[in-house]
C-alpha positions in Angstrom: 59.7 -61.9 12.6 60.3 -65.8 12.8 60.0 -66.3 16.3 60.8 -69.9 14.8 63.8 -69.0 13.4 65.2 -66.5 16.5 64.9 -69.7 18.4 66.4 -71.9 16.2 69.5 -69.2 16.0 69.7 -68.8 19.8 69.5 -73.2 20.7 72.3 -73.4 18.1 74.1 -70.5 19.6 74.1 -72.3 22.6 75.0 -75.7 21.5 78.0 -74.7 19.8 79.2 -72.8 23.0 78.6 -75.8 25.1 80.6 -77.9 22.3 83.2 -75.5 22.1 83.8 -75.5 26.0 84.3 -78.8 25.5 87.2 -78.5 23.3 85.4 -78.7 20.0 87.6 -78.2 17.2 86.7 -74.9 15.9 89.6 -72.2 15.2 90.8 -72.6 11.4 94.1 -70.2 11.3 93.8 -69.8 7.5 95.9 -67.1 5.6 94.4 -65.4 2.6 96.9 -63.3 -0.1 96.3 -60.5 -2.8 92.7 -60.0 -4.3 91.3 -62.6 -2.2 92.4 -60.7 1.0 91.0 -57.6 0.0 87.8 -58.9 -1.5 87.3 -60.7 2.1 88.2 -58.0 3.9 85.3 -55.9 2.0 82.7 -58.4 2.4 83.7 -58.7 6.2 82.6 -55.3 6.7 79.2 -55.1 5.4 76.8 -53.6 8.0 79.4 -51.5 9.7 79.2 -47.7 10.1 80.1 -46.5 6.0 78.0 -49.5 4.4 75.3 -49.1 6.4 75.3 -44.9 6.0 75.5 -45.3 2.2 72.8 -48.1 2.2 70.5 -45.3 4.2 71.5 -42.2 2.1 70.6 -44.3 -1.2 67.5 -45.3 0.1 66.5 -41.3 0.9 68.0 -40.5 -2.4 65.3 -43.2 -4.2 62.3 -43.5 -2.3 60.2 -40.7 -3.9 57.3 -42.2 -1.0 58.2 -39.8 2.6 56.9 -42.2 4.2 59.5 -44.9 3.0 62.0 -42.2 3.2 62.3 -42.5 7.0 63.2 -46.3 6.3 66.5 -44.6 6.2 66.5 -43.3 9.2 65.0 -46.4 10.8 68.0 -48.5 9.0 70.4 -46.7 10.8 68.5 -47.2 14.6 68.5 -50.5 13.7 71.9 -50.9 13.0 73.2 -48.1 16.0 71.3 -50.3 18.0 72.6 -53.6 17.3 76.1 -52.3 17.8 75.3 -50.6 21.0 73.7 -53.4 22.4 76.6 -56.1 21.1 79.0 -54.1 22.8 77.4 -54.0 26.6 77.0 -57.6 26.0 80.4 -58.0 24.9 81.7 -55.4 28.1 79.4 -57.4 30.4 80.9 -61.2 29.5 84.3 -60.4 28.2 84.8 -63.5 26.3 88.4 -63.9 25.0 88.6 -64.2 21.5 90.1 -67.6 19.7 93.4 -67.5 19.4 94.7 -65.7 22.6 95.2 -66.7 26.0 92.5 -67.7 27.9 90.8 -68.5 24.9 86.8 -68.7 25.0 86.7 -67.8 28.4 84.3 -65.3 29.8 86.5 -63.1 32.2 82.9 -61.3 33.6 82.1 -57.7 33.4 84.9 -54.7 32.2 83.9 -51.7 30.7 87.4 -50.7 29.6 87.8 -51.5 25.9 89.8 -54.6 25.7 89.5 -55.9 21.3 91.2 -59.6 22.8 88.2 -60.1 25.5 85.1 -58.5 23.0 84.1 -62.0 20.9 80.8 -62.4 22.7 78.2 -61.7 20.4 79.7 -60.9 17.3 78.9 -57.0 16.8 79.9 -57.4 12.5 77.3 -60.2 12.3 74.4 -58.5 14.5 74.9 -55.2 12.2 75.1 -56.9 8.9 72.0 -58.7 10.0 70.5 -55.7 11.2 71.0 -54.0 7.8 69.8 -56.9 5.6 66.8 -57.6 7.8 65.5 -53.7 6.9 66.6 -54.2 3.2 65.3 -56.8 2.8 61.7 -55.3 4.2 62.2 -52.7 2.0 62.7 -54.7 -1.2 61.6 -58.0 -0.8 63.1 -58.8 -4.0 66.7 -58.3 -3.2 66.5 -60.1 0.1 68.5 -62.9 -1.2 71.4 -60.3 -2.2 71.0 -58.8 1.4 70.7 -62.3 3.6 73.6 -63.3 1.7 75.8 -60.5 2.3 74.8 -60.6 5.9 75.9 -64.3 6.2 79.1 -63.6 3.8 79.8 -61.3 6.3 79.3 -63.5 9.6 81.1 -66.9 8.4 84.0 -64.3 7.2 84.4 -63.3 10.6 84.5 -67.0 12.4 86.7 -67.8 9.0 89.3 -65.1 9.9 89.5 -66.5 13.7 88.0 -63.4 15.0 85.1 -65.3 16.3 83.6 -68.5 17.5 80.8 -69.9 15.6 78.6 -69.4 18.9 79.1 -65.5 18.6 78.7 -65.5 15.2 75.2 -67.0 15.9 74.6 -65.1 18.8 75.5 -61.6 16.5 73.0 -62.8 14.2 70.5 -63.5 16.3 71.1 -60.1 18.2 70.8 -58.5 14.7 67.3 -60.8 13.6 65.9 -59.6 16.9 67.0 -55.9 16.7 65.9 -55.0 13.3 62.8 -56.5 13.4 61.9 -54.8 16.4 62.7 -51.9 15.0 60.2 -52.5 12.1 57.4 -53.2 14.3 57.9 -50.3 16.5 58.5 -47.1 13.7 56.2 -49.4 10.8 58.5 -49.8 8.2 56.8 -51.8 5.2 
């Protein structure tokens, strides 16, 4: 892991909130039709539950190694626990999403499920991250495919206004962290 880059990805996390509670510019309220809706929409949800099962079931189905058979395994802990720990961040800060009332404000701790107040990291980016990250450690010649997916799939959700650029870093950072602790702690190489 890049401790380098995990602290580059949380400053700028940072920065952007502070710019953004300053009144930074940052919402874009585009519209996208047809083919180009769908295709976005596609791309916005690599790393979630189905993209992230099939990426695990075809890597059980082709390693012929057992022992890089339980990469699949580890892919989805990595990715569970991105998710899982996105959302008690999100429940413990409750930062409105852009867009809504009270915009970009942390409202503090709710545990009741409340889509307008979860923006705080952005759980889409930490799990596409997650999933590239132990992909890409698998095949190391593919990791451009899988970092750019992941990142597709992060600026698609601050694109579509469902996320300020600080929780798409945040999400990505969460992700960087989780998967590469995952690959520490079961050895996946």
């Amino acid at each position: 892991m890049s401790v380098t880059l995990l602290t580059c990805l949380v400053a700028g996390c940072a920065v952007m909130m502070v710019l953004e509670r300053r009144g930074l510019p940052t919402t874009l309220a585009l519209t996208f039709k047809g083919d180009v809706k769908r295709e976005t929409r596609w791309l916005a949800q690599y790393g979630q539950f189905v993209c992230s099962g099939i990426a695990a079931l075809l890597v059980w189905q082709l390693e012929k190694n057992p022992d890089r058979r339980k990469a699949a395994v580890v892919i989805i802990i990595a990715v569970t626990a991105a998710a899982v720990i996105a959302t008690l961040v999100k429940r413990l800060l409750s930062r409105v999403r852009p867009g809504r009332e009270n915009a970009g404000k942390f409202l503090g701790p709710s545990w009741k499920h409340a889509n307008y107040r979860e923006s705080f990291p952005s759980s889409h980016s930490a799990c596409a991250v997650a999933l590239s990250v132990m992909l890409a450690v698998l095949y190391p010649p593919a990791a451009i495919t899988f970092w750019t997916l992941a990142l597709l799939c992060a600026v698609l959700r601050y694109v579509m206004d469902a996320h300020w650029p600080s929780d798409v870093l945040g999400g990505i950072a969460l992700g960087y962290a989780v998967a590469y602790g995952a690959v520490r702690v079961f050895h996946v190489a």
